[in-house]
N, C-alpha and C positions, 0 to 999 in steps of 0.2 A: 590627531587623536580621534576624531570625526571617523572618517576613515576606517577605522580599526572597530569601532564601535558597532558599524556598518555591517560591515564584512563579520565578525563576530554574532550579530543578529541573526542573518542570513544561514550561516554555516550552522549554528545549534539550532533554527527551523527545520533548515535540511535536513538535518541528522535527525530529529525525532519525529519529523512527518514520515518520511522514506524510512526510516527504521520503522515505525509502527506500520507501515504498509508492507514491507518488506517482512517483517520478523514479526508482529501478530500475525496478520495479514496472510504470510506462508502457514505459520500453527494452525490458523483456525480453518485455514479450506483446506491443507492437508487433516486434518482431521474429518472434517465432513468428509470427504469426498473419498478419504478411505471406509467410513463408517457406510454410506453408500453405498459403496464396491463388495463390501463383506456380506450387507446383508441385502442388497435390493440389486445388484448390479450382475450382467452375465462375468464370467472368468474371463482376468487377464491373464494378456501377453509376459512371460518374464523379461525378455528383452527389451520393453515400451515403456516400464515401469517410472522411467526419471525423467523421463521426454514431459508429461503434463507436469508436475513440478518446474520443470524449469522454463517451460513456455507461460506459468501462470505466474512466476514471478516476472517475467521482463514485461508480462502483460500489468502485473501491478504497479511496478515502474513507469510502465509508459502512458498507465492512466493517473496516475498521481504527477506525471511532467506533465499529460493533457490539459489537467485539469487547473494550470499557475499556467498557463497559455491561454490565449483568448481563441482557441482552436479545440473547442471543447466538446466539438462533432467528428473528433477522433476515438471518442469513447467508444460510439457505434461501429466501429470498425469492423469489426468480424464479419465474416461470411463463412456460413456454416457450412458443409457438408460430407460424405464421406462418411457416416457415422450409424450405426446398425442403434434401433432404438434403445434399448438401456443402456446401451454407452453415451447416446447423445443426450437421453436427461441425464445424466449427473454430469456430463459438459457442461450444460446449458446452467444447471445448481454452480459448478465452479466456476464458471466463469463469469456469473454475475458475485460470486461472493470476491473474486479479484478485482470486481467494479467499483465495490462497496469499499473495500479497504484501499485501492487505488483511490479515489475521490475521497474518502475519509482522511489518507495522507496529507492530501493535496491542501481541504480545509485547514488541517491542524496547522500547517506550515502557513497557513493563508492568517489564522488565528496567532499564530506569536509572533507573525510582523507585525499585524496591526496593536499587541495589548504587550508589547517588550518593553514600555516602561514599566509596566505594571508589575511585567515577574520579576522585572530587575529588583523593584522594591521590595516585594515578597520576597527573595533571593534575598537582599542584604539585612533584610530582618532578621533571617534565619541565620548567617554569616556573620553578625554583627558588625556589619557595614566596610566588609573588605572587600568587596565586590565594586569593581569601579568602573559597570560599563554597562 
């Protein structure tokens, strides 16, 4: 039963760290960084348009794994270049806000292994005590 408790811990961290990294995370820099583009940014490519989208998620992914790794000087990764300047500041704006919610995942996940007794109980108060794990 141990075991299962475990593994149930683990798996509903996952899921709401990596979800808020992933699914706020993508909301709020797709937002900015269209807000950006509209009003401060030179005109995009129509063809380019889902390429930053989906290089900023695997990027928040892989700082939110970075960051439950004791490999934490993977965050600084990037190497910039290639990039006409109003396109590289609002890079440089999104890719530190996929920093932010990358590492912001990683904590959350980091915070309900350490405090899962805690919500367990908070949990079965609201449940009235069917919650058995």
């Amino acid at each position: 039963m141990e075991i299962i408790r475990y593994i149930i811990r683990y798996v509903v961290a996952g899921a709401v760290g990596y979800g808020f990294s992933g699914g706020v995370g993508h909301w709020m820099t797709n937002w900015v960084v269209e807000w950006l583009h509209v009003n401060y940014g030179p005109p995009r490519e129509k063809n380019c348009e889902s390429f930053p989208r989906i290089t900023g998620a695997l990027d928040r992914f892989l700082y939110t794994s970075a960051w439950l790794t004791p490999y934490k000087e993977f965050i600084g990764k990037r190497v910039i270049s290639g990039y006409d300047v109003g396109r590289f500041d609002i890079f440089i704006i999104g890719n530190a806000l996929c920093v932010i919610f990358g590492v912001l995942g990683g904590v959350i996940i980091k915070l309900i292994i350490k405090h899962w007794d805690t919500i367990v109980l908070i949990a079965n108060s609201f449940s009235s005590g069917y919650l058995d794990f």
